[in-house]
DRENPARO-745455 format. One record per residue: x negated, y negated, z of N, C-alpha, C in turn; residue in one letter. Coordinates in steps of 0.2 Angstrom, whole numbers. Layout:
! residues N
NODE    n_c1    n_c2    n_c3   ca_c1   ca_c2   ca_c3    c_c1    c_c2    c_c3   aa
NODE       X       Y       Z       X       Y       Z       X       Y       Z    a
...
! end
This chain:
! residues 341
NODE    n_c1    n_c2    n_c3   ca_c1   ca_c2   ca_c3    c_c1    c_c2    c_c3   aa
NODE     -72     149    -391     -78     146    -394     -82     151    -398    x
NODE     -83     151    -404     -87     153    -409     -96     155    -402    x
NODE     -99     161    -407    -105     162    -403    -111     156    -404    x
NODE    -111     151    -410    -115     145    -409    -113     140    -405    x
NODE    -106     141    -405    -103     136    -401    -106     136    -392    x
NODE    -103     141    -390    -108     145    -384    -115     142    -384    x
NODE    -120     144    -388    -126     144    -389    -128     137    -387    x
NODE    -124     131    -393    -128     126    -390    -124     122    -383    x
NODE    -119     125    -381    -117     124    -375    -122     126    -369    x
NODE    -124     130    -368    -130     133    -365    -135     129    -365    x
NODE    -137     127    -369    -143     124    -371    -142     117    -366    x
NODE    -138     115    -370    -137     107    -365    -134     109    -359    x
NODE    -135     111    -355    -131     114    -352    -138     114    -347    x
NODE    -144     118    -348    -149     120    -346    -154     111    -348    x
NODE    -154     107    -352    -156     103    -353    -153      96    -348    x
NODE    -149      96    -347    -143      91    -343    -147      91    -335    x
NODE    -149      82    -335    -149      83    -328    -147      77    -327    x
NODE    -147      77    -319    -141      72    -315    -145      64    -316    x
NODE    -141      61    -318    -141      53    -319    -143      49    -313    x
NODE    -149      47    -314    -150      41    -308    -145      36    -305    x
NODE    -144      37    -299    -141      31    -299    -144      25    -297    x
NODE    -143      19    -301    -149      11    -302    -147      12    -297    x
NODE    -154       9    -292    -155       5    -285    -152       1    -287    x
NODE    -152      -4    -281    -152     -11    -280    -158     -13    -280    x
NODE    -156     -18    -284    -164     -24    -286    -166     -26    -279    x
NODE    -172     -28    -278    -175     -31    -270    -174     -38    -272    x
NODE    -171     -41    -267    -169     -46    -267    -175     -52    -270    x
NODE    -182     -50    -270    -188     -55    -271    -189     -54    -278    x
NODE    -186     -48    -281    -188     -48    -289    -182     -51    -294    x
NODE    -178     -53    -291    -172     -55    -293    -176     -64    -295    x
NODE    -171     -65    -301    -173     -74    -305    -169     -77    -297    x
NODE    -174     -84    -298    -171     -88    -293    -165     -92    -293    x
NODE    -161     -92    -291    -153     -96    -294    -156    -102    -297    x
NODE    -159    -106    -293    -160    -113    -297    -165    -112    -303    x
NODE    -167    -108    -307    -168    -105    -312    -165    -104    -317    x
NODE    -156    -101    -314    -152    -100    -321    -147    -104    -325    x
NODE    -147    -103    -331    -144    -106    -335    -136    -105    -333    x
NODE    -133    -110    -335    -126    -106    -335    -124     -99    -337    x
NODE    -125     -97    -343    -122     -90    -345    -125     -87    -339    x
NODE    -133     -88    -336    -137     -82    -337    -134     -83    -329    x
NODE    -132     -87    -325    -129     -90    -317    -120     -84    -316    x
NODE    -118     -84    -323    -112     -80    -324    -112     -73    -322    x
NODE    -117     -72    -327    -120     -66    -329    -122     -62    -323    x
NODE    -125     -66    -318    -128     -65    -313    -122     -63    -308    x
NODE    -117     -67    -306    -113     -67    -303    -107     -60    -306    x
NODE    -108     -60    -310    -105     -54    -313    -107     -48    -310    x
NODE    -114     -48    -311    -115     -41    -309    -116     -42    -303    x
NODE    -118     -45    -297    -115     -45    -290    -108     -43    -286    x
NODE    -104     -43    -292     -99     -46    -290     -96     -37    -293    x
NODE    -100     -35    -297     -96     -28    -299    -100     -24    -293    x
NODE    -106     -25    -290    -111     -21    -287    -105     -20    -281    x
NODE    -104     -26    -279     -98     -25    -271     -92     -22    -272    x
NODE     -89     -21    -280     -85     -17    -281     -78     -21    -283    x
NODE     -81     -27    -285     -75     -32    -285     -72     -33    -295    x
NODE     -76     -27    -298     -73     -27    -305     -73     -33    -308    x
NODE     -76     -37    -310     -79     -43    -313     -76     -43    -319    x
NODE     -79     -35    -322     -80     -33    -330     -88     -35    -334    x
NODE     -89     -35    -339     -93     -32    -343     -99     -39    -340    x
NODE    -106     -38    -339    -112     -43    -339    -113     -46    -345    x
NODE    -110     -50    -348    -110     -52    -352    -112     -63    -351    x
NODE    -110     -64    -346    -110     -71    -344    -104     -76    -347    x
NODE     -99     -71    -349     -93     -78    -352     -88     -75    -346    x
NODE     -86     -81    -344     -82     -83    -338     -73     -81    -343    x
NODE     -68     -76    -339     -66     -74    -341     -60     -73    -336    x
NODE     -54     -71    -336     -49     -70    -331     -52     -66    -325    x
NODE     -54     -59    -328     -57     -54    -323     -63     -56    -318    x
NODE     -67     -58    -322     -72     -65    -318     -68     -68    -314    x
NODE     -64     -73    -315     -62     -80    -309     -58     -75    -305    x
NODE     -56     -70    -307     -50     -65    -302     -55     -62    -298    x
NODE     -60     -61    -299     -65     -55    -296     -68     -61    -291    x
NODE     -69     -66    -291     -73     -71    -290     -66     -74    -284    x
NODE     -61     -75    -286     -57     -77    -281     -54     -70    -274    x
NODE     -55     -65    -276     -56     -60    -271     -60     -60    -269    x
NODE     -67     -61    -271     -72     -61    -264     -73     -69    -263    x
NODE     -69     -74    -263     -71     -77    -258     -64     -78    -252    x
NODE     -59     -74    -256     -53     -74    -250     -57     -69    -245    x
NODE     -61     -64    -246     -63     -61    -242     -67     -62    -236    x
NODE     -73     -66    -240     -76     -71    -236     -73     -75    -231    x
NODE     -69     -80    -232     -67     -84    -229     -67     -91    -234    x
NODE     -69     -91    -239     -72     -96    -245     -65    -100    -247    x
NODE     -67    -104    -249     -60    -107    -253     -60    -104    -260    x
NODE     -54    -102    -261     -55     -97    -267     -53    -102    -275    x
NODE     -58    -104    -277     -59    -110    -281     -61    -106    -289    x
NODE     -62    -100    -289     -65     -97    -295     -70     -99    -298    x
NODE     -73    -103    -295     -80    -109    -297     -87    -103    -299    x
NODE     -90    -100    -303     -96     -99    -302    -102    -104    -301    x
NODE    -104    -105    -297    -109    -110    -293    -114    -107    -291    x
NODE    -120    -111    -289    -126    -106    -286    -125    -106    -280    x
NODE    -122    -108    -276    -121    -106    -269    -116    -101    -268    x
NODE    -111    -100    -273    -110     -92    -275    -114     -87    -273    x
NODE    -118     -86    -280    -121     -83    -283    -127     -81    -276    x
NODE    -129     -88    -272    -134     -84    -266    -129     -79    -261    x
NODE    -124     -82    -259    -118     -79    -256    -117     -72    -257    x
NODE    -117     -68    -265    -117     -64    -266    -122     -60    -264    x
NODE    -128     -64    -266    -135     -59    -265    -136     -56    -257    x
NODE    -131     -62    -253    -135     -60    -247    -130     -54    -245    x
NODE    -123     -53    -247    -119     -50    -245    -120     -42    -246    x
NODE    -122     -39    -239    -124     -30    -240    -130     -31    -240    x
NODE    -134     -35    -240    -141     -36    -236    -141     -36    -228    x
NODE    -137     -40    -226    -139     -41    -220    -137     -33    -216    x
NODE    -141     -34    -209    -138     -29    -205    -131     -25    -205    x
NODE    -129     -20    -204    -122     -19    -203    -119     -20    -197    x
NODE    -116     -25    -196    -113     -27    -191    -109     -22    -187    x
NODE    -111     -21    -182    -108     -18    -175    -103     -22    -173    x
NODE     -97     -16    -177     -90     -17    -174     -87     -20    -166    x
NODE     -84     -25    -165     -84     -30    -161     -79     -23    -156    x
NODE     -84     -23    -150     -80     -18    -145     -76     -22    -141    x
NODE     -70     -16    -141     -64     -19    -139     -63     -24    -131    x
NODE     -63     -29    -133     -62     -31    -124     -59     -27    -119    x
NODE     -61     -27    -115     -59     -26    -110     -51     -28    -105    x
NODE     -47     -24    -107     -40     -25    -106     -41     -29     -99    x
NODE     -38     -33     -98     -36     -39     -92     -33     -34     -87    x
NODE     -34     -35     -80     -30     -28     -75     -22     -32     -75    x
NODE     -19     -29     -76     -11     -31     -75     -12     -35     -66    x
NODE      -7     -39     -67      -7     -41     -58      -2     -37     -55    x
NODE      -4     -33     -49       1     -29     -45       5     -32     -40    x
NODE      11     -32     -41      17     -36     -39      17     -32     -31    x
NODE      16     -37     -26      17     -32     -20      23     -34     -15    x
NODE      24     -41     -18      32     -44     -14      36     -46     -18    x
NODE      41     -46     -20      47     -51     -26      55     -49     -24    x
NODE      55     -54     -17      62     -53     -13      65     -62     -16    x
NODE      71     -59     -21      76     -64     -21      82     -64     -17    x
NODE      84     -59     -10      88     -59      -7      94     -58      -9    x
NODE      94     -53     -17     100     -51     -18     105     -45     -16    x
NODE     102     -44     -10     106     -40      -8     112     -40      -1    x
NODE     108     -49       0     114     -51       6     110     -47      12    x
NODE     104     -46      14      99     -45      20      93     -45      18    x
NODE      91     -49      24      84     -49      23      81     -44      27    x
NODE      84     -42      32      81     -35      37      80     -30      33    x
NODE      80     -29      27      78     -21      22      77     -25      15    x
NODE      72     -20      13      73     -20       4      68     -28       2    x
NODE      64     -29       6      60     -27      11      62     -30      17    x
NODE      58     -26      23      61     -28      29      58     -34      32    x
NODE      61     -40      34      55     -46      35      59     -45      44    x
NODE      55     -51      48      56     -49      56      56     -57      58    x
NODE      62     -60      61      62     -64      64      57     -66      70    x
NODE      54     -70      74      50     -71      77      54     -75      82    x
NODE      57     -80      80      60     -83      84      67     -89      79    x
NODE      70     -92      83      78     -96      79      80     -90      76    x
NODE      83     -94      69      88     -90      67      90     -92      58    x
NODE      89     -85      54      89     -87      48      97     -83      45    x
NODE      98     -85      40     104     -81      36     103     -82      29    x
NODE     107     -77      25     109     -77      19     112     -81      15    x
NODE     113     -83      12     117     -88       8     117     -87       0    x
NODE     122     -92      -4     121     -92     -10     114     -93     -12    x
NODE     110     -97      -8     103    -102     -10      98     -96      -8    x
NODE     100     -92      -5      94     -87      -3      95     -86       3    x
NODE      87     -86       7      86     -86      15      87     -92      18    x
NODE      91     -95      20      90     -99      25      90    -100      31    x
NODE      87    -106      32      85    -110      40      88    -116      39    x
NODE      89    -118      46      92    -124      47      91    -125      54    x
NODE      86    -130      57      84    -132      62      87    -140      64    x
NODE      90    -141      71      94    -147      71      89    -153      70    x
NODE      93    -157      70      89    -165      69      85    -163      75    x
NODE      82    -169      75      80    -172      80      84    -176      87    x
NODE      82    -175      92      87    -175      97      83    -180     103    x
NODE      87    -186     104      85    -192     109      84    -189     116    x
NODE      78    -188     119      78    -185     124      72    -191     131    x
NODE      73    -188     137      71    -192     144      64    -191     141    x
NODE      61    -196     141      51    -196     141      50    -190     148    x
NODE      45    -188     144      44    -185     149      36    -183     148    x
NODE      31    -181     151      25    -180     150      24    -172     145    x
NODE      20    -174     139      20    -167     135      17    -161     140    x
NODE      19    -156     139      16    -149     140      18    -144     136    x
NODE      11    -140     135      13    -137     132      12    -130     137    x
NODE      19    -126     132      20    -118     137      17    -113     134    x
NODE      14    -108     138      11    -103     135      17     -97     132    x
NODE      22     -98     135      29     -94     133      30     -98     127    x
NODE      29    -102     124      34    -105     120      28    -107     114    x
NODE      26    -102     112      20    -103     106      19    -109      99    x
NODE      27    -108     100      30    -113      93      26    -122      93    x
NODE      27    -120     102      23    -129     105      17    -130     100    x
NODE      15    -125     104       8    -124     103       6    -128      95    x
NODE       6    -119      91       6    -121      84       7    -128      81    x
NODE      16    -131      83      17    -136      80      12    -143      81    x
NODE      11    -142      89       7    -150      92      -1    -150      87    x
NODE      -5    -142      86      -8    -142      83     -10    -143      77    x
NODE      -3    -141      73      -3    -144      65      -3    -151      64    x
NODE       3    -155      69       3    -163      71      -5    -166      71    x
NODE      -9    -162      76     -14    -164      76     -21    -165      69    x
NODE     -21    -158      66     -24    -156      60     -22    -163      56    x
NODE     -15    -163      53     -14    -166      49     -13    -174      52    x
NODE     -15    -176      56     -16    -184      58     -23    -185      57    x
NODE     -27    -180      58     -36    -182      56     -36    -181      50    x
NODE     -32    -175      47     -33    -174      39     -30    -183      33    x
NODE     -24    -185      37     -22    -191      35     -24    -197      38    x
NODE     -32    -197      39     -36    -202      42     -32    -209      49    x
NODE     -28    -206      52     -24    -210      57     -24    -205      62    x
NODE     -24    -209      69     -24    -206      76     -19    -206      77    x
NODE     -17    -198      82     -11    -198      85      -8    -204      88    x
NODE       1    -208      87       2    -213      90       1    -213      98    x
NODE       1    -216     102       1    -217     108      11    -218     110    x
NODE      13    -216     113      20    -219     116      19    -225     120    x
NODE      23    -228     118      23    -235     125      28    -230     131    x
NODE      24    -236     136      26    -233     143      33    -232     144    x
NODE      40    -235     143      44    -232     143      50    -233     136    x
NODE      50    -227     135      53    -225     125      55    -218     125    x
NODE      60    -216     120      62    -210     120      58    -206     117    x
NODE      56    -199     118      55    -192     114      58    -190     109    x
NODE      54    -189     105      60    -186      98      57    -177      99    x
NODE      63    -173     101      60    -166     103      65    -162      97    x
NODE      60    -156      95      64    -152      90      67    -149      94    x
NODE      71    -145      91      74    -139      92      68    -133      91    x
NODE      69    -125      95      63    -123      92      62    -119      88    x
NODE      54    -120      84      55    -118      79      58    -111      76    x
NODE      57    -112      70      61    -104      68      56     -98      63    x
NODE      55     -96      64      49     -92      60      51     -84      60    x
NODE      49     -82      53      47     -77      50      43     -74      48    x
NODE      43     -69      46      37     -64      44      41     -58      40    x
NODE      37     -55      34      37     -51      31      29     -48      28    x
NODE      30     -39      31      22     -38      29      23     -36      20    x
NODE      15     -37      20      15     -36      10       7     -38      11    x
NODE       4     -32      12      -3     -32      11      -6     -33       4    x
NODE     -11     -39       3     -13     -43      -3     -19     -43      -3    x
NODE     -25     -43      -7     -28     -45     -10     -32     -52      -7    x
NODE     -37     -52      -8     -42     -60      -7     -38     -64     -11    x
NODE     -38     -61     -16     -36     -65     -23     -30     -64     -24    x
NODE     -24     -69     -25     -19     -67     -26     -14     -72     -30    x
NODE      -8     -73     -30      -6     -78     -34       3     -77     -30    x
NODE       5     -83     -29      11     -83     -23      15     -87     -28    x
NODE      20     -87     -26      25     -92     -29      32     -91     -27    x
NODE      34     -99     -26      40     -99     -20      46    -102     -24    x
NODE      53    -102     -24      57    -105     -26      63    -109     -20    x
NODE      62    -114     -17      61    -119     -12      68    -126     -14    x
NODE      71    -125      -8      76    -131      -8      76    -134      -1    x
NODE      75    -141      -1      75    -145       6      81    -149       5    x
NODE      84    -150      10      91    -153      11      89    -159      15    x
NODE      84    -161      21      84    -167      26      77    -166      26    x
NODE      74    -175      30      66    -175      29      66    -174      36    x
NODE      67    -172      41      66    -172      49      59    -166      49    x
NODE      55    -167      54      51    -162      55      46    -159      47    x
NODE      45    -151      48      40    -150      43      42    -142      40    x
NODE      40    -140      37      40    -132      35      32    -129      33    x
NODE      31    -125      34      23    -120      36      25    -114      31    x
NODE      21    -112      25      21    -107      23      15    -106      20    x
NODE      14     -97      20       8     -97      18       6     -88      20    x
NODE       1     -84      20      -2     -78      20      -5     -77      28    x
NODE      -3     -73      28      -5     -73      40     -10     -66      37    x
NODE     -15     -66      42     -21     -59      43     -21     -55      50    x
NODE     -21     -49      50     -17     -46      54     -10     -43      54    x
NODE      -9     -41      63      -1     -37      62       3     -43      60    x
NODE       3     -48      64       8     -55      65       4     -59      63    x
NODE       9     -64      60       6     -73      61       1     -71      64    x
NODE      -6     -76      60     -10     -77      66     -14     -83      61    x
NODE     -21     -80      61     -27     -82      56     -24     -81      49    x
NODE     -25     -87      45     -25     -86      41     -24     -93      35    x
NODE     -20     -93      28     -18     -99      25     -11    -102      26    x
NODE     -11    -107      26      -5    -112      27      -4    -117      24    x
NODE       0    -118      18       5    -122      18       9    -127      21    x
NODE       8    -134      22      10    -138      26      16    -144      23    x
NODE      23    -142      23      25    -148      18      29    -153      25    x
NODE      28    -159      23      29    -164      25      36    -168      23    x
NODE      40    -167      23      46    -171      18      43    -179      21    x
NODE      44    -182      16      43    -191      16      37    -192      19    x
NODE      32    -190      20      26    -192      26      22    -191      20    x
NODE      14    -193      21       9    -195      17       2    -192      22    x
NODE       0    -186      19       0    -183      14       7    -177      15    x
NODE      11    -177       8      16    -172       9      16    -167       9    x
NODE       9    -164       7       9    -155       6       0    -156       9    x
NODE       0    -151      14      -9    -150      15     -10    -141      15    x
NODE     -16    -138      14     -21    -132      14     -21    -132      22    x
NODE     -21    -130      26     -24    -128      32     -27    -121      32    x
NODE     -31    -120      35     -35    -116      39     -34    -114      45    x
NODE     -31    -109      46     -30    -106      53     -36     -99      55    x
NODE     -40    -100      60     -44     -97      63     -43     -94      71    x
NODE     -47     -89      73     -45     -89      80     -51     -95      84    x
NODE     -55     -98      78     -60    -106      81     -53    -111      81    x
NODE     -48    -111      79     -43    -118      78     -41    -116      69    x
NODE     -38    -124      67     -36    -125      62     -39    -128      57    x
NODE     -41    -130      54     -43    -136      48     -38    -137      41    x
NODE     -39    -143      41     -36    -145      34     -41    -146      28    x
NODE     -40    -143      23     -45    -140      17     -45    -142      11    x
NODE     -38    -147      11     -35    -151       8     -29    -152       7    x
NODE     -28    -159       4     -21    -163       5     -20    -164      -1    x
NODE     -12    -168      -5     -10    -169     -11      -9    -177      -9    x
NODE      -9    -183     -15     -12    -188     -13      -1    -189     -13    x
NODE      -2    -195      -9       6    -197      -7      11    -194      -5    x
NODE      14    -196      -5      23    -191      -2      25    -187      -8    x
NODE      27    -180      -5      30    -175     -10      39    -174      -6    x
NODE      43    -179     -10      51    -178      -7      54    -173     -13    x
NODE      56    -169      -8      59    -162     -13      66    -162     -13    x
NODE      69    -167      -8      75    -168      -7      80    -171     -10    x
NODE      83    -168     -15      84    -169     -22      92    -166     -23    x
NODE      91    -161     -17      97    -155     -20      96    -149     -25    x
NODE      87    -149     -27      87    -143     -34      82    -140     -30    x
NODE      82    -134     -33      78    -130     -32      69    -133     -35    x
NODE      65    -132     -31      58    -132     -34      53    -126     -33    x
NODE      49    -123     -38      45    -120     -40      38    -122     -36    x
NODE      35    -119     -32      28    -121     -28      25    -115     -30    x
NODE      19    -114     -34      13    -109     -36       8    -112     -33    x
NODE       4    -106     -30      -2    -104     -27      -6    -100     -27    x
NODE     -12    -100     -33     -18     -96     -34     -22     -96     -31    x
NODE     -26     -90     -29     -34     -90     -25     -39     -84     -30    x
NODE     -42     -86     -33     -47     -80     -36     -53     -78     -30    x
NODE     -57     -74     -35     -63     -70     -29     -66     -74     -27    x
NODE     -68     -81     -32     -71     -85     -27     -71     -90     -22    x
NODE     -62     -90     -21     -61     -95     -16     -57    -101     -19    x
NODE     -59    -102     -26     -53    -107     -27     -45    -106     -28    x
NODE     -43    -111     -26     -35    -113     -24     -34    -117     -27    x
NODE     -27    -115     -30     -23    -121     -35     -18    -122     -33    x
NODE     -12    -127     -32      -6    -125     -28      -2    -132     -35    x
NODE       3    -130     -36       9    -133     -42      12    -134     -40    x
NODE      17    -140     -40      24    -140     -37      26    -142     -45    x
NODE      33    -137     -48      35    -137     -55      30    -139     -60    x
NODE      25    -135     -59      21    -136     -64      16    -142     -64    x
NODE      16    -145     -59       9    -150     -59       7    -149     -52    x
NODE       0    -149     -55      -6    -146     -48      -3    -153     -45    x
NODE      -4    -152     -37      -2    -157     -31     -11    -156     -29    x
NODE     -13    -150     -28     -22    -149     -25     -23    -145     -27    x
NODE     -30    -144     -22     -36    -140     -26     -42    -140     -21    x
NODE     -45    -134     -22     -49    -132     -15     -53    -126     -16    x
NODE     -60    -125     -13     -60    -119     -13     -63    -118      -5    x
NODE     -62    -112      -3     -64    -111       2     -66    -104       3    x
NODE     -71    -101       7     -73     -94       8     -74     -91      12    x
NODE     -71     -95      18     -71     -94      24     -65     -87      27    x
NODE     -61     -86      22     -56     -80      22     -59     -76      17    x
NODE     -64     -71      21     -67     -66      13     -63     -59      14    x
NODE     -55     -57      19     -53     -53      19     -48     -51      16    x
NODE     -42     -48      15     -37     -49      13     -31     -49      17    x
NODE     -25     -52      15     -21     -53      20     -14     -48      19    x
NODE     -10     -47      27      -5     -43      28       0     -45      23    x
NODE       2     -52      24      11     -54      24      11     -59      22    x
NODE      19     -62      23      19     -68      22      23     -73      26    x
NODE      22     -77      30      25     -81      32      28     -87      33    x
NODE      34     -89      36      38     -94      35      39     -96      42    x
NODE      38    -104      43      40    -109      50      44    -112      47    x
NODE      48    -113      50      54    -120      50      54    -126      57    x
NODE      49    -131      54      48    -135      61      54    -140      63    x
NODE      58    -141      60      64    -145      60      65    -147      54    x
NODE      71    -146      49      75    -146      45      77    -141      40    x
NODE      78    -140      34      85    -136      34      83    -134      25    x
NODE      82    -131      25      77    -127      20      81    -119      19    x
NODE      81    -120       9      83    -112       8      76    -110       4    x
NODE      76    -103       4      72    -100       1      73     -95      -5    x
NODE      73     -99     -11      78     -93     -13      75     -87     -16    x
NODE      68     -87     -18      64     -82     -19      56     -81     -17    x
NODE      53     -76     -14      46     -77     -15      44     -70     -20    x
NODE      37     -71     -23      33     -66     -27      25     -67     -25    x
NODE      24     -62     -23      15     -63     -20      12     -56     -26    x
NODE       7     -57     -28       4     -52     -32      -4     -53     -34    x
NODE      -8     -49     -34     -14     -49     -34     -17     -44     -41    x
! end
């Protein structure tokens, strides 16, 4: 550079200051939309639309490719239908956008707790005594293609005799119990025998247990095949070392109600609810029974997908050991259970 050249470099150089940047106009000193003309509604739209950054091109008011292009980006981003329309309801659209508050980033939900699987025995290993260990009680179960099964004999013609029940033979107990529960739960009184007629006496029953400490809240679900309607099967959550207190499952092949809720307490038993008519499972297939209880005591129970009942109760606010399985007479495989809260 030449020494003038320098000189008035300097010069401007010393005279140069930093360019304002235009504010934003206040929304109150801005022409009102239903004010503007067409050009001057463009025009308007234009320079909102270059202030957001959407490159409109020159404020000039002639509606133009860059325009309808600039105009169809903001309103895909909107949400708008992207119509390229300059309108007044644009044009307010625009003015409000970067006015309002800055929105507070939607904080992330809160991840849902995964459910902790704490039983999921399909009996593929040909024993049920391991992996996990469940514990006979009483009869007699095996392994099969179908799972775990039970098979308790028919019913059997025997001499009338006056009921007793044995303090040895607990299974009396419980079953004449559940008899009873479910005769008041199904609005009918125990039959009466006539004074001379045969007894229809089971075989005795057969029961299981397996521990798997759960939750109040939990979600069960069985995979279930019944072969004859004689007698009952009882499944459900025991509280404590052993069976005792707790929830039950009550199904009844061919009887009405087929499937009921009991309540088992060291006060007795209660029925908590019933499903309306007969549940005949005895088809030859396997069925699917699910059974939810959340904290607050509701209960839902599905047989293949359609609620059978529904209940809530709050009288168990503890949580439970195990699980357990009675065979009151008939012949039931179980091909898997999954308990998890």
């Amino acid at each position: 550079m030449t020494t003038q050249q320098i000189s008035e470099a300097q010069q401007t150089a010393r005279a140069w200051q930093p360019r304002a940047t235009p504010s934003r106009i206040a929304p109150d000193s801005l022409p009102p939309v239903e004010s503007l003309s067409g050009q001057q509604l463009v025009a308007e739209i234009q320079r909102e639309l270059n202030r957001l950054g959407y490159e409109a091109g020159p404020v000039d008011g002639l509606m133009g490719t860059r325009s309808r292009n600039a105009i169809r980006d903001y309103q895909g981003t909107v949400g708008l239908a992207q119509d390229g329309q300059p309108t007044t309801a644009l044009l307010a659209r625009l003015r409000q956008t970067g006015q309002e508050p800055a929105a507070t980033a939607p904080s992330e939900p809160e991840p849902t707790p995964a459910r902790r699987v704490v039983l999921d025995d399909a009996f593929g290993d040909g024993d049920f005594r391991r992996n996990p260990p469940w514990t006979v009680l009483s009869g007699r179960f095996d392994i099969d293609d179908g799972g775990l099964r039970s098979i308790v004999e028919k019913p059997q013609v025997v001499t009338p005799a006056s009921p007793t029940l044995r303090p040895e033979r607990p299974e009396e107990i419980g079953l004449a119990m559940l008899q009873l529960i479910l005769e008041q739960a199904g609005g009918r009184a125990p039959e009466a025998a006539p004074p001379v007629a045969a007894e229809v006496e089971f075989e005795e029953a057969a029961r299981i247990f397996v521990h798997a400490p759960v939750d109040n809240a939990f979600r069960l679900e069985l995979e279930l095949a019944s072969y004859q309607r004689p007698g009952s099967l009882e499944a459900g959550l025991f509280q404590g070392n052993q069976p005792g207190g707790g929830y039950r499952l009550v199904y009844n092949p061919g009887s009405r109600p087929g499937l009921s809720l009991v309540r088992l307490t060291a006060d007795g038993g209660e029925v908590i609810a019933s499903s309306e008519g007969t549940l005949d499972l005895e088809d030859g297939r396997f069925h699917t029974l699910s059974w939810t209880r959340d904290e607050s005591g509701n209960m839902q129970v599905g047989v293949d997908g359609r609620r059978v009942l529904q209940a809530q109760d709050r009288r168990l606010r503890q949580g439970f050991q195990g699980f357990t399985l009675v065979n009151h007479g008939g012949d039931y495989n179980l091909r898997r259970v999954r308990l998890e809260h």
